[in-house]
N, C-alpha and C positions, 0 to 999 in steps of 0.2 A: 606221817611226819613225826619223829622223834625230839625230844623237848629234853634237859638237864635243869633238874632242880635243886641249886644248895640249898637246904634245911640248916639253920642256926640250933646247936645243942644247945645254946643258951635260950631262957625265957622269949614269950614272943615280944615282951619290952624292949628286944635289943634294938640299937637304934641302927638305922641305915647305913649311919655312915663307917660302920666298924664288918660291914658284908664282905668285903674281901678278906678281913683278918679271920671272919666266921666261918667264910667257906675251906678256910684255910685248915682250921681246927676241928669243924666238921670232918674234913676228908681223912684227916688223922685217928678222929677218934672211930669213924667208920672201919679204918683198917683194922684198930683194936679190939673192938666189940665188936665185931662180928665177921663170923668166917663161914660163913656159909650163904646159899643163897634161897628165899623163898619164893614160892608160887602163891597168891593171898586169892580166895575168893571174893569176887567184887561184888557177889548178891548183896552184902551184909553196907547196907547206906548209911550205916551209924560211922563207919571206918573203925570199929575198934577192935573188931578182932577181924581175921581173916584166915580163911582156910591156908592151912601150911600143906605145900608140897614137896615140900623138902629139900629144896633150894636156900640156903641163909645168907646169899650175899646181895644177889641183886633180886627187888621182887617187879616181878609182871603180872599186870591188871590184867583180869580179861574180861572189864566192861569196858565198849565202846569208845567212851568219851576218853580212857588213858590207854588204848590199843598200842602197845610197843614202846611206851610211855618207860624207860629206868629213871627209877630216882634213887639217890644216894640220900639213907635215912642217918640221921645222924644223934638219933637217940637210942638206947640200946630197948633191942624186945624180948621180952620170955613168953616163948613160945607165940608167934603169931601177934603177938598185942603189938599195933604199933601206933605212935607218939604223934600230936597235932604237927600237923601240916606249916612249915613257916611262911613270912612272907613273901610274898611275889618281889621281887625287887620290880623299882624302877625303871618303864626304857627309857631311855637317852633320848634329847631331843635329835629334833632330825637337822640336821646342818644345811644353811642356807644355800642357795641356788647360785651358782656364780651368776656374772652379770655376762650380758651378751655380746660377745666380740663387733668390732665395731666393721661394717659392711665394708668389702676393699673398694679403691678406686675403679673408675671406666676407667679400659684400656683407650687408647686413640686410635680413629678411624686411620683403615690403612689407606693409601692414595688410590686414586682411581687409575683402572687400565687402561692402555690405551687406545684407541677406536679402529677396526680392525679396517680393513681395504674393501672399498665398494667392489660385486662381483662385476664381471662384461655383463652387458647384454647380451640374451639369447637371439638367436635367430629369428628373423619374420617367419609365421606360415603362413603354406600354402594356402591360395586363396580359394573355396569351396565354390562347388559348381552351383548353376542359377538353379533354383526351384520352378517346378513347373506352374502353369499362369492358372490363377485361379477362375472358378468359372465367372460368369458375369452373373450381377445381381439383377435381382427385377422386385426393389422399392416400388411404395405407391409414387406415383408424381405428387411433388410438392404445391401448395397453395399457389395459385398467380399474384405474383407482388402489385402493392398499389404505391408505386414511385410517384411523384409530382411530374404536372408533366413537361417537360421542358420550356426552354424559351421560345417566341417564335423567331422566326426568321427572319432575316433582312427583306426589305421591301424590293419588288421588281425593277427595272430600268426606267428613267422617267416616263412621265404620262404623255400619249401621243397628242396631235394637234386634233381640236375639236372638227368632227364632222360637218357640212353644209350641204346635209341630203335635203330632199323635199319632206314638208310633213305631212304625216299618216293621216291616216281618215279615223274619225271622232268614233271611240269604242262606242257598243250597246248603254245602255241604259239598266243600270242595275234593278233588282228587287225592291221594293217598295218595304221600307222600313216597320217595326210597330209600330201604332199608333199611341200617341202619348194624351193624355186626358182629356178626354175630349168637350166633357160639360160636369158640372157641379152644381145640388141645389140642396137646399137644408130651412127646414119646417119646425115648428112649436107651437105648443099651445098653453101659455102660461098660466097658471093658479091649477084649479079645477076644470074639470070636463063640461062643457054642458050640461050633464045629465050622466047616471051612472051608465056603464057600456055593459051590455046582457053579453050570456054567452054568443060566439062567431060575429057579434056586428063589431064595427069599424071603430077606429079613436077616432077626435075630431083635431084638426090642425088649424087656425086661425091665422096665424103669425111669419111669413115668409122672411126669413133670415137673409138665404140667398137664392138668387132665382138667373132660369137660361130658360132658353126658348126650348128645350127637348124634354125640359121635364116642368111638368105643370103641374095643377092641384084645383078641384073642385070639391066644395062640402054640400049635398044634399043625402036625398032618400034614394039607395040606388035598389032598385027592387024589379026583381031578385037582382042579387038573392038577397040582399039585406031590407030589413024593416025597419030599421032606426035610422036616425041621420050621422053619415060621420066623411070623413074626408078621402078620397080618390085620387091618387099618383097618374100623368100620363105620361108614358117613357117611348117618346117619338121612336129613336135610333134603335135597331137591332142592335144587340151585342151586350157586354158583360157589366152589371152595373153592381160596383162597394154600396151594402146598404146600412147606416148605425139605425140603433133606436133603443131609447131607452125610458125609462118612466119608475116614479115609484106610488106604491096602493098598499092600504096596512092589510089586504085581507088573501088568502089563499088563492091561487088561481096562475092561469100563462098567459102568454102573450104570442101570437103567430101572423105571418105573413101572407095573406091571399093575394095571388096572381091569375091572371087570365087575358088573353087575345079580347076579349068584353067583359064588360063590366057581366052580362048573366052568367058567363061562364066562369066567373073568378074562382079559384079550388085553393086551401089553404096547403102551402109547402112542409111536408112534416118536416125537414133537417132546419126551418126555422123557426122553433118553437122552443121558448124558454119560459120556465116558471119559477115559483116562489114557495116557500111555508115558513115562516108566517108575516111578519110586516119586514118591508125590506124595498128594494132597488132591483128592476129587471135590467139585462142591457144583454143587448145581441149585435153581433155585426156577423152578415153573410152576404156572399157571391150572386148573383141573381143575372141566370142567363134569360135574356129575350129572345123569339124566333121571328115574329112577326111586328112589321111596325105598329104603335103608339098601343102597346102592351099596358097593361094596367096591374096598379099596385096599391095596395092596402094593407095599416096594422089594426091587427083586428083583436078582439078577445077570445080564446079560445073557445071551440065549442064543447070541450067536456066540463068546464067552471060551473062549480056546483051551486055560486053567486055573483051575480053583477061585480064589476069592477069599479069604485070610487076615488077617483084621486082627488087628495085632500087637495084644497089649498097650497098649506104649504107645507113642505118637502122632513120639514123640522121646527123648533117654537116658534121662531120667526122668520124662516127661509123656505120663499114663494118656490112650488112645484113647478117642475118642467118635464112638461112631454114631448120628446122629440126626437125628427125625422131626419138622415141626410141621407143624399145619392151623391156616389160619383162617378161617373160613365167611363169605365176602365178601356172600352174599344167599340 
């Protein structure tokens, strides 16, 4: 880029406003004084002398920063000496921006076309030929439904006139029902025992509650097999007899049932055999089959009781003891 610098031959005091008259008389007095043109060496950064090349009109830098740079000097030089630099003038402000033209109008919509002719209908086609049948399925069968089940039906024709046949001959004679209770009897011996009960002899019963003629009671010494005195059941009827019994004694020990066709042969029934440890209430109730008429029954003390059996008095502080026996003759 190439640059033009007028230089003021006047002092560098000149004022600004006389730069046009300056460049003026610079150019003139440039014609005058001087007719030749120089080459200046740019090594020399004082600018006060510079190499001449023997050019005395216009001089060319050949450092860098003034590369192809003519300036018109307008002080006169002898030999190469050249005169301070004047000032830069002023640029010019830069002139305002016009303003923005103002945006034109919408045009107006053009009208609408208008809507062209429905086309005909095309022709029906051809109807396509059936498809072959497909095979048959095999589902599982479905669940059987549980519908309600209808109403019934209207009643028959009325009822015919009553018969007046002869009457039949008197059916058989049915099965002979179960038999329903057939006797009940029930025993006690209130307070205390007579006397304590050793192992396998008998409780004693005094006191008949309720009483039938199939089931009786006798208290002596029945021996054998017993040694002591205690009380003897006699169960007329064969067949199946409910028996309670229950008692209370503060000390360790059981309680069991001897049966026997005789009084010698009475043997104790082990499934009725209930015991205690330590002071407490016995009670058993069992089934007792008979085979032979007026079987015999007794409660006895166990025979493995390691001590007589004593029943207190009474039962608690003030509540009398009860030892007691019932049957009931199921058949």
């Amino acid at each position: 880029m190439s640059r033009k610098r007028s230089i003021s031959n006047s002092s560098s005091n000149s004022s600004s406003n006389d730069s046009s008259n300056s460049s003026s008389n610079d150019s003139s007095n440039s014609s005058s004084n001087r007719s030749s043109n120089h080459d200046y060496d740019t090594t020399d950064t004082n600018h006060k002398y510079r190499k001449c090349h023997g050019n005395h009109t216009n001089h060319k830098y050949d450092d860098e920063n003034s590369k192809n740079l003519t300036e018109t000097i307008s002080e006169f030089y002898v030999c190469c000496k050249r005169g301070p630099i004047g000032h830069r003038g002023y640029q010019g402000h830069r002139g305002h921006r016009g303003h923005r033209g103002h945006r034109g109008l919408i045009g107006s919509t053009g009208s609408t076309g208008s809507t062209g002719s429905t086309g005909s209908t095309g022709s029906t086609g051809s109807t396509g030929s059936t498809g072959s049948t497909g095979s048959t399925g095999f589902g599982a069968t479905g669940p059987t439904g549980f519908g309600a089940t209808g109403p019934t039906g209207p009643l028959g024709g009325p009822t015919g006139p009553t018969g007046f046949g002869p009457t039949g001959s008197i059916g058989a004679t049915g099965a002979a029902g179960s038999t329903g209770i057939v006797s009940s009897a029930q025993y006690v011996q209130l307070g205390a025992q007579p006397a304590t009960v050793a192992a396998g002899q008998p409780f004693t019963y005094t006191t008949t509650i309720i009483s039938t003629p199939g089931i009786t009671s006798a208290t002596a010494i029945f021996n054998p097999p017993f040694t002591a005195s205690g009380t003897i059941f006699t169960l007329a009827n064969i067949g199946l007899y409910l028996v309670n019994y229950q008692m209370t004694f503060p000390t360790d020990g059981g309680v069991i049932l001897y049966v026997g066709s005789t009084t010698a042969t009475m043997l104790p029934l082990p499934y009725t055999m209930i015991g205690k440890s330590p002071d407490g209430q016995v009670e058993g109730t069992v089934i007792v089959r008979t085979t032979t008429p007026s079987s015999f029954l007794s409660v006895n003390a166990a025979a493995g009781n390691s001590a007589a059996i004593a029943i207190p008095p009474n039962s608690s502080t003030t509540n009398q003891s009860a030892t007691t026996v019932s049957f009931i003759q199921l058949s």
